[in-house]
N, C-alpha and C positions, 0 to 999 in steps of 0.2 A: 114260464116254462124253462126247466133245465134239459141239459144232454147231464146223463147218466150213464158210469161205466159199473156192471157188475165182473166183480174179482173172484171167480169160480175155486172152487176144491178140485184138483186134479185128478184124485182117487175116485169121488163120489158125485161128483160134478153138482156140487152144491152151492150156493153163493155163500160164499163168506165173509162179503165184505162189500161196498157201493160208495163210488166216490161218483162228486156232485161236480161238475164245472158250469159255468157264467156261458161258455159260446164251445167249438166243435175244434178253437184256433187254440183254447185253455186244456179239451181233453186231450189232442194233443200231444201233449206234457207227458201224461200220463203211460207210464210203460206198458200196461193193461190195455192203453188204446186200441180198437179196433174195426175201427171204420164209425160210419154216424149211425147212431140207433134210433134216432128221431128223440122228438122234445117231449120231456115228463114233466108231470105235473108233482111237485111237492106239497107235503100238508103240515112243514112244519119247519121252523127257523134252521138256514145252513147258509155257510157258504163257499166260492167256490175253493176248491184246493190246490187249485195254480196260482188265482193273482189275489182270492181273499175277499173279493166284493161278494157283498151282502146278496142272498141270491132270495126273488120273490116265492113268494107262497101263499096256499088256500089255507084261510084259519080256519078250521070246523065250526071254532066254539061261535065265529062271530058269523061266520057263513058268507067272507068276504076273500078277496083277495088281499096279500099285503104287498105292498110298492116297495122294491129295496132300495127305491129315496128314503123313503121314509123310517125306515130302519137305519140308516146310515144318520139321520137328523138324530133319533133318538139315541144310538150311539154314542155321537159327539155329546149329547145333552149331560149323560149319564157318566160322559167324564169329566166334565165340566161342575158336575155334582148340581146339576138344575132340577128342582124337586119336582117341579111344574113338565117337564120335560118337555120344555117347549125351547124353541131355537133360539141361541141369544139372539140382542136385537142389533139390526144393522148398523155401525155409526161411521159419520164419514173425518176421523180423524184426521 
C-alpha cells in the first residue's frame, strides 16, 4: 500500500498528473501535499519520488503481490549483470 497525491488542472479540475510515495513523512516533500488520503493499492512497478525505494504492488498477470525486497534483490542482480537473477552469494571474506 502506497499514499498517493493527485496533481489536479486548475481550470478543469482534472488530474494531471500522480505522484507515488513510500510513507505520509515522504508525501510530505511534496508541494501538492495535502493532508493523508489513505493507503492505495498499486498494480504496477513504481517508486517513491522522495527517497526512491522501490514501492510494492499487485501483479495482475501473476495474481500476486510483489515485496519491494524483492525487487530491490533483483535490481542489485541486474546490475551486477546476474543472468540467473538471483542474489550473489554471501562470502565471509
Amino acid at each position: 500500500m502506497v499514499h498517493q497525491i493527485l496533481i489536479f488542472d486548475s481550470e478543469n479540475v482534472d488530474v494531471v498528473d500522480v505522484e507515488y510515495f513510500c510513507s505520509d513523512y515522504c508525501a510530505r516533500q511534496s508541494e501538492y501535499y495535502a493532508g493523508w488520503s489513505g493507503c492505495h493499492e498499486l498494480h504496477y512497478p513504481q517508486k517513491c519520488q522522495s527517497c526512491g525505494v522501490h514501492l510494492g504492488y499487485w501483479n495482475e498477470d501473476t495474481d500476486s503481490y510483489v515485496d519491494p525486497k524483492t525487487l530491490l534483490i533483483l535490481e542489485q542482480c541486474r546490475k551486477l549483470d546476474n543472468p540467473y537473477h538471483l542474489a550473489p552469494p554471501i562470502t565471509n571474506k
